[in-house]
N, C-alpha and C positions, 0 to 999 in steps of 0.2 A: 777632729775639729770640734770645739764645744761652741754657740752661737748663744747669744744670750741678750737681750732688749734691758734697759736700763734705764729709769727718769732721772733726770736732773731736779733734785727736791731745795737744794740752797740760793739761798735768794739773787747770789749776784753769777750764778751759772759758773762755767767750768769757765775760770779765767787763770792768768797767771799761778796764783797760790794752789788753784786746786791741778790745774794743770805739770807743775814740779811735781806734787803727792803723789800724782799717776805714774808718772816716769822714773821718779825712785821708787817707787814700792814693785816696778817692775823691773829695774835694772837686770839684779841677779838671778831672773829665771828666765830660763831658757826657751822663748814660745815668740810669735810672731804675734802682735795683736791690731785688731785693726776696727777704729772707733769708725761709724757711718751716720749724720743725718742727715734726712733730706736727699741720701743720691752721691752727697761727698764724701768718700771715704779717704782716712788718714791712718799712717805709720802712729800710733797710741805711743809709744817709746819718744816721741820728739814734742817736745812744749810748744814748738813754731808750730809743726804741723795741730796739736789739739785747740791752740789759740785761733787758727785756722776757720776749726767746724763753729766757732762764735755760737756755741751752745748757752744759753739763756735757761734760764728759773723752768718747767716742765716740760725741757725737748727730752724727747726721748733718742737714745742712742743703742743703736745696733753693734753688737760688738762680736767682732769673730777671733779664736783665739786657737791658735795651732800650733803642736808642739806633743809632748809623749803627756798620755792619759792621768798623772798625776803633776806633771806644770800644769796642764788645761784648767785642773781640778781648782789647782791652787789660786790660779791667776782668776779663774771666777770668783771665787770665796773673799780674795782681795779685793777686786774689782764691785764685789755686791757687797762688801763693807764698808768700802768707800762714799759711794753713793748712797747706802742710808744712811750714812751718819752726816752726808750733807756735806760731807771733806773736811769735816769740825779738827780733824789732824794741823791740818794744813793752816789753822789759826792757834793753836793751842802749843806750839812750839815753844 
């Protein structure tokens, strides 16, 4: 299990757009991920559910991600590239 904390740095938070970029960039690996703030945790794989945590401009998010030692690896790596760049993917299509 890899556990990892994570701020939300773009200005209109984890909505719709960045919400889809999460869930496709994790379709094809095989790990459970599970996004938490505040107390609420959600299934990361479902846009209903990340629309859900209504993460805003610097919440920070707790993310637990379990699966074999290099999905974990990966699905951080994604997940911490995501969130630096602000989910700049997610408009640049």
């Amino acid at each position: 299990m890899k556990m990892l904390d994570l701020k939300v740095i773009n200005d209109s938070g984890i909505h719709a757009r960045p919400s889809a970029l999460i869930v496709e960039s994790l379709l094809l690996i095989n790990v459970s991920v599970t996004f938490e703030k505040n107390g609420f945790k959600v299934d990361a794989k479902s846009i209903l559910n990340l629309l859900q945590l209504a993460a805003s401009q610097g919440s920070i998010i707790h993310i637990e991600i379990i699966g074999s030692y290099d999905d974990e690896l990966k699905t951080a790596n994604i997940l911490q590239d995501l969130f630096n760049s602000g989910f700049e993917k997610a408009y640049n299509k």
